[in-house]
Steps between C-alpha positions, in 0.01 A plus 500: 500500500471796255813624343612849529490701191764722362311865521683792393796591700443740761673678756836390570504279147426827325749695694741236353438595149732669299327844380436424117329202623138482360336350766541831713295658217165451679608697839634788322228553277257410817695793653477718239120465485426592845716785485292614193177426651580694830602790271886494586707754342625457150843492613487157724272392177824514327704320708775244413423112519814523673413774719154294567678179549697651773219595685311195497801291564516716833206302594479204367263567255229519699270786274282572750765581758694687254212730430338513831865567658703702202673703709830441437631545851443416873410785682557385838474939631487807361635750704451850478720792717392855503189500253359780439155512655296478176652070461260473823183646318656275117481188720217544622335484156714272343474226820091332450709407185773304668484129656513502879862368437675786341292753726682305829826551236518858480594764767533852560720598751504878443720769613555330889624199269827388765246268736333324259746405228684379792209238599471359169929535406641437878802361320582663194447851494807715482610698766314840324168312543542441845656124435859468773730282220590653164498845323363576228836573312599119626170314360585686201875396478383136555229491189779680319734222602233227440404677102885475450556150559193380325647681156531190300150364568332809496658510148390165404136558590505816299654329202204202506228769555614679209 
């Protein structure tokens, strides 16, 4: 029976890591090197290790997901009220460019916007939006209520990012 031999840490063992550790060296300079070869802006070339550590840690380390996937955000829709005209003609050229995924993701529900925002929100659009709960001035009041009582993490989290 062959024994299994220690690799490198990956994934989850390198998420582990404390940041000055040197065995996360080789991802962030692996990073770093296919951001320069795909020509990415100076700016993300000078990008903190900690700054780069957070993103990878966001997925496990796994380079080619980070740089196949780098948006930093699930867009699950992208809805769009009243556009002018001229977004219609803008998507149009910008779409061949998108993955069949974020074209399903993005909608355009014009000036006639009532209907349609209603079949993909049936639950939670305020009563100015054609929703039959909650105002606009009382889902405001509640995230104002919610911001208030979150005061002492939000404070933490701004005292670690700093």
């Amino acid at each position: 029976m062959a024994e299994a031999r220690p690799g490198p840490p990956a994934g989850l063992q390198l998420s582990a890591l404390p940041d000055h550790s040197p065995l996360l060296q080789p991802s962030l300079a692996e990073l770093r090197r296919r951001a320069r070869a795909a020509g990415a802006p100076a700016g993300l070339l000078r990008s903190t290790d900690a700054f780069l550590l957070r993103f990878l840690r966001a997925r496990d380390f796994d380079l080619d997901l980070a740089w196949r996937d780098s948006f930093p955000l699930k867009v699950r829709g992208i809805h769009l009220i009243n556009e002018p005209i001229i977004f219609h003609a803008v998507f149009s050229m910008i779409k061949p460019f998108l993955t069949e995924k974020i074209k399903e993701r993005i909608h355009m529900h014009g000036t006639n916007y009532k209907r349609s925002l209603h079949q993909h929100f049936p639950d939670i659009l305020p009563l100015e939006y054609g929703g039959e709960q909650f105002s606009m001035e009382d889902i405001c009041q509640e995230w104002t209520n919610f911001v208030m009582k979150s005061e002492n993490y939000l404070s933490s989290i701004s005292q670690i990012i700093q």
